[in-house]
N, C-alpha and C positions, 0 to 999 in steps of 0.2 A: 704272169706272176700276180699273186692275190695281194688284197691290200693288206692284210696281216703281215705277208712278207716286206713287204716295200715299207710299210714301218718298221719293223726291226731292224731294217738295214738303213734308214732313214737316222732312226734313233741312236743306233750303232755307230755311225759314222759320227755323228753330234757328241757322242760320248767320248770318240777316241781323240778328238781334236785335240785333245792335251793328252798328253804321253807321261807326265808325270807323276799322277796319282791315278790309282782306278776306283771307280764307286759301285756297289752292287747293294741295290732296295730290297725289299721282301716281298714287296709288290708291282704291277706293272701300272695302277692306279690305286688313290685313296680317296676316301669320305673326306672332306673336314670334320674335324675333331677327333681324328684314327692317329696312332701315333706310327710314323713312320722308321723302321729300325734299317738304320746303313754300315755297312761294312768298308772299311777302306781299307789300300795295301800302298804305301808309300815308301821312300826310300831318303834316308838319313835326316828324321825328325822326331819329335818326343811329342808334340802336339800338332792337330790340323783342324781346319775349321770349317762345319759344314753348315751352310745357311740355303735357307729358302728364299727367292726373290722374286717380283712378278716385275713389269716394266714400271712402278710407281714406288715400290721400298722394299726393305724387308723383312719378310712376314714372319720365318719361324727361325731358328738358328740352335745351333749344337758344337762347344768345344770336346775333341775330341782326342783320347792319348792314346797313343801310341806306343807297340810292345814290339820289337823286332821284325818294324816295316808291317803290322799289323793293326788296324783298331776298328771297334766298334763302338757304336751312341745309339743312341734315339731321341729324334723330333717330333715334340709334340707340337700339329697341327690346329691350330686354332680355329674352332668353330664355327668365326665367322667368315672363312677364307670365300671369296668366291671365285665361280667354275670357271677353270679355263687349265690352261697347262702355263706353268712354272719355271723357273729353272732350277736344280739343286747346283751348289757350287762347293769346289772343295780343294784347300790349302792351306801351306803352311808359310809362316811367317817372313822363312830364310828361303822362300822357293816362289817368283814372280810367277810361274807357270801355272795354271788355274785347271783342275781337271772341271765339266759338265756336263749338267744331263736334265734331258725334260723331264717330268715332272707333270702329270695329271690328278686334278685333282677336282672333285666331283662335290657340290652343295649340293646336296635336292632338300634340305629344309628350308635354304632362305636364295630368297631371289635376287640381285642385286644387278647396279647397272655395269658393273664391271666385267659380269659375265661372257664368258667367247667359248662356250660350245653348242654345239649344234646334238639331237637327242635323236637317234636313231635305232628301231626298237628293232630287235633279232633276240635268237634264239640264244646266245650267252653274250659276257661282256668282253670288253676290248678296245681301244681309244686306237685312234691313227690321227696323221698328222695332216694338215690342209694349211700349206704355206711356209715360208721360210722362217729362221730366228737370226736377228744381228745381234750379240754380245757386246757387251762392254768386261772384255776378261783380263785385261792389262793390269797388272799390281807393282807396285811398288814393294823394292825388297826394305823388310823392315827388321827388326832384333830379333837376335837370334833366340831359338827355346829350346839352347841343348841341356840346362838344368829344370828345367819348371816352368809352370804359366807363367806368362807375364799380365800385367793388370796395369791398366790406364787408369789416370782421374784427371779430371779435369776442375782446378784450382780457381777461382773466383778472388781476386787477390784486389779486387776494387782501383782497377786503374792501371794495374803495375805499378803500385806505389811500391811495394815490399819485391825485391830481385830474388831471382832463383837462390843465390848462396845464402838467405835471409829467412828462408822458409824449409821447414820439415815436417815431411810428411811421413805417417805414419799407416801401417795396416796390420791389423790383429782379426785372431781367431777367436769368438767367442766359446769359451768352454772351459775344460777342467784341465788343458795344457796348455802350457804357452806358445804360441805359436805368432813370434812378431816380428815385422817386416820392416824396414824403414825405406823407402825408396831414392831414388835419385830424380833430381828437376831439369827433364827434357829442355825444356823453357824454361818462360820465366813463368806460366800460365799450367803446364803439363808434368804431372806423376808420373815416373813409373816402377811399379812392385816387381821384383824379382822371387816369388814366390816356389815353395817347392815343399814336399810331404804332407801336403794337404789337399784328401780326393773328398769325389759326390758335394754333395750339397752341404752345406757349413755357414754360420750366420758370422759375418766379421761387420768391422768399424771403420772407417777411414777416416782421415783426422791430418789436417794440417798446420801449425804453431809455428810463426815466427819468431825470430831471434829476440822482439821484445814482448813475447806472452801471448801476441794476437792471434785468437783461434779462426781461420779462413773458412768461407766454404768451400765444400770440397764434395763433388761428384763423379761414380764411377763411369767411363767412357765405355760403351758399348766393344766388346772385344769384336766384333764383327766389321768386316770392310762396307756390307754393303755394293757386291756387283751388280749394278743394276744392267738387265740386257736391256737394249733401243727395243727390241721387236720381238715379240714372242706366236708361234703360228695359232692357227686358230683350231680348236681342238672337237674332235667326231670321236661321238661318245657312241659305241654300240652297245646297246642295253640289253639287257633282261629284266624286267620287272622285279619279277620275285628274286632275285637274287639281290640285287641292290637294294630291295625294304627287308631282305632277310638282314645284310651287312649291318642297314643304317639302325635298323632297330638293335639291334648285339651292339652298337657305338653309345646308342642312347643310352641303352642300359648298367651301360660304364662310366656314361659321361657324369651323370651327375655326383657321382661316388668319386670322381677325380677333382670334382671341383670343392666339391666339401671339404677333401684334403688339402686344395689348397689354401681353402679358408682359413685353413686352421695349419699353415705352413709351418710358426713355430713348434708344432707338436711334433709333426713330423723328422725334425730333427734330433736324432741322438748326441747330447755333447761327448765329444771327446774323453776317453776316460780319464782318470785323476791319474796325473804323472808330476810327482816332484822333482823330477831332472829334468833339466835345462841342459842341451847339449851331452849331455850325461854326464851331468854335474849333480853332485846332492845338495841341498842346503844346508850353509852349519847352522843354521836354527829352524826349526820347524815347532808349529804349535797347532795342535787340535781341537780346537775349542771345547769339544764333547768332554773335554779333561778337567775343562776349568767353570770356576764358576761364570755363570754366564752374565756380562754387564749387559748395558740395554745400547752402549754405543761403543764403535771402534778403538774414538779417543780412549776411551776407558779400561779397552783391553790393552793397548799402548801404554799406556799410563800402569799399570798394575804388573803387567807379565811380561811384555818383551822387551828384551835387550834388543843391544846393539842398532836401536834405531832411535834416532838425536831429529827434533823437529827444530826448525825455525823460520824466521822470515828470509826470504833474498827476493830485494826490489819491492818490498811492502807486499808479496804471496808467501803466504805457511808452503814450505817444501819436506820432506823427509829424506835424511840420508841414513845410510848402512855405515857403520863406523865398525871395524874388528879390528880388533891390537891395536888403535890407531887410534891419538885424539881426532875430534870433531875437528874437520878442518871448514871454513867458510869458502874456502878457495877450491876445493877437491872437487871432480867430476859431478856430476848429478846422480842420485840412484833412480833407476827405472822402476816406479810405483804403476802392479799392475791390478786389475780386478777383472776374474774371469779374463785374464788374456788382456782387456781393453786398458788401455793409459790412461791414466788417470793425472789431468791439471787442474784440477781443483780438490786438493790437499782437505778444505776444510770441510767440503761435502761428502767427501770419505771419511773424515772423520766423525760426522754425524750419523753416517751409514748403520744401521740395527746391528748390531752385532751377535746377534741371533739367527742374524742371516749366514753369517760367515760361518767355514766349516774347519780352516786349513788357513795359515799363515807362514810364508814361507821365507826365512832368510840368505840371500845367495850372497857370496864375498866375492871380489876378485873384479875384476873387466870383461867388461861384456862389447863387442863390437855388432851393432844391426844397420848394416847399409851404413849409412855414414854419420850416424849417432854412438858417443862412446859412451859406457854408464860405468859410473863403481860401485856396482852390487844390483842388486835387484830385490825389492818387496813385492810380493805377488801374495795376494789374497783370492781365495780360490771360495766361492759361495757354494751350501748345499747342493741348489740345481744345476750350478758351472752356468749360469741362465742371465746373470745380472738381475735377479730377482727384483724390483723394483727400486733398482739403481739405473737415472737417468742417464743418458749419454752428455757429452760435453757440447757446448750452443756449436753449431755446425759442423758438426760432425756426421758422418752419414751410416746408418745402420741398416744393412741391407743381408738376404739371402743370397747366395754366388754357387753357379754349382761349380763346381772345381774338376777336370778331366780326371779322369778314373784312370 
């Protein structure tokens, strides 16, 4: 039996060791900095989660959706990976059972001490295995994802002074829909979003405010577990020369055009298009600024054109509420003021906001339930770009890009 066989069968066996997902690559090795495209086939789950690991962290990761026991992703391999073999690892949230698979993976631009292959030159390529891998594949069953992603943060609450039932936190979509989430406090320390109709890549906010105005820090938790294996084998690389400067050089030539795009991340995002329904709700007041004369701040448009929104103080902060058929009441729920999707608590820095910026001013009546925030009505201001065009975010507040499962 050749060594080609006795990997495969080697491999094979390593791969079925878990029965409950199956993984299928594009390749049987990769370059760093190739992106790597996988296929999965699972059984009763909406998401699963494929990560890259060596025995010290982990290196690349991919959330991944799922269509009728079906899904595909791709990880993008980072540049500076070095050579040795891998593990890929792959699950879902409600399923402890871990499927895996080696994972070879090839530097020849950078040399590093972490390296564990051996360079053996023949007549085409081909990796085989020299030694055994111990896993660490044990998971904990955690919430379920039979509606949507779910999303961690992890809340900075200075001590635990402020208790779970004391703090709300918040996640929006930046763009020209609204897309807002309120979550629940695992802890007293711990977010979590219940997120759902929101794919690919999407720039959102997260934000947390307690019961007496204090804005917390708040950072997103890595959706990845993290299985690191104890032992990984040491990897025999059969080369070919030219085949391997043909690969690396087609890598380069991609590479730097990937990364300029990443540079420039914000561009790459499309916002969402302009939708004034809320749940499929219209507004009973909408205004389009292209219609009116243009003031140079917010207040001013408030102040001149629109109804139905009464400011005032509650606890020494300017609030705005949505008032229809109904006097102002001081006591009545809160209205949910948005911009581009994001919430807005500081009242009077939207109100200074250019109003030239704004495109779209929308009025919602009625109750609004988001996680376990109740609102009476909703103001959402919807900018030209849906971009937050040089409107800052609120002090601790985290604005990040998140790709969201397809």
């Amino acid at each position: 039996m050749n060594k080609r066989i006795k990997t495969s069968i080697a491999v094979l066996a390593f791969t079925m060791s878990s029965f409950a997902t199956n993984i299928e690559t594009d390749r049987s090795w990769y370059l760093a900095g190739e992106t790597m495209k996988v296929n999965i086939t699972t059984d009763n789950a909406l998401i699963a989660y494929a990560e890259l690991c060596d025995t010290h962290n982990l290196s690349a990761g991919s959330v991944i959706g799922i269509y009728e026991g079906k899904g595909a992703g791709n990880i993008e391999l980072p540049s500076d990976l070095h050579s040795g073999y891998y593990v890929l690892s792959v699950y879902t949230r409600d399923n402890a059972n871990v499927a895996n698979q080696l994972i070879a993976i090839i530097n020849p631009l950078r040399k590093s001490s972490d390296d564990d292959i051996e360079w053996v030159q023949g007549d085409s390529c081909w990796v085989s295995v020299d030694g055994n891998a111990d896993l660490v594949s044990k998971k904990g069953v955690d919430a379920r994802e039979t509606e949507g992603h779910i999303i961690k943060a992890h809340i900075k609450n200075s001590g635990n002074i402020f208790k779970a039932n004391q703090i709300r936190p918040s996640l929006s979509i930046i763009g020209k829909q609204i897309h807002y989430f309120e979550g629940k406090m695992a802890n007293d320390s711990t977010a979590e979003f219940y997120t759902y109709g929101v794919y690919g890549k999407q720039p959102l906010v997260l934000s947390a405010v307690t019961s007496t105005d204090v804005h917390l820090s708040i950072e997103i938790i890595s959706p990845f577990e993290a299985l690191i294996p104890r032992k990984l084998p040491h990897l025999v690389f059969h080369y070919n020369r030219s085949e391997v400067e043909a690969r690396s050089i087609e890598m380069q030539r991609h590479h730097p055009v990937k990364e300029e795009k990443d540079d420039e991340n914000q561009s790459e995002i499309v916002p969402l298009d302009y939708d004034d329904t809320v749940f499929g709700v219209k507004p009973v007041q909408t205004y389009n600024l292209d219609e009116y004369r243009q003031f140079s701040t917010v207040r001013e448009v408030l102040l001149e054109y629109v109804i139905y929104v009464s400011k005032r103080k509650v606890n020494g902060a300017t609030r705005l509420f949505v008032s229809i058929n109904q006097a102002p009441n001081v006591n009545s729920l809160p209205t949910l003021v948005l911009i581009d999707g994001m919430p807005v608590g500081n009242i009077e820095q939207l109100l200074n906001y250019d109003a030239r910026r704004v495109h779209h001013i929308n009025i919602y009546s009625g109750q609004y339930t988001f996680g376990n925030g109740v609102y009476n009505g909703i103001l959402s201001f919807v900018t030209r770009s849906g971009r937050l065009t040089n409107y800052p975010t609120e002090p601790n507040m985290q604005y990040l890009v998140y790709e969201f499962p397809e």
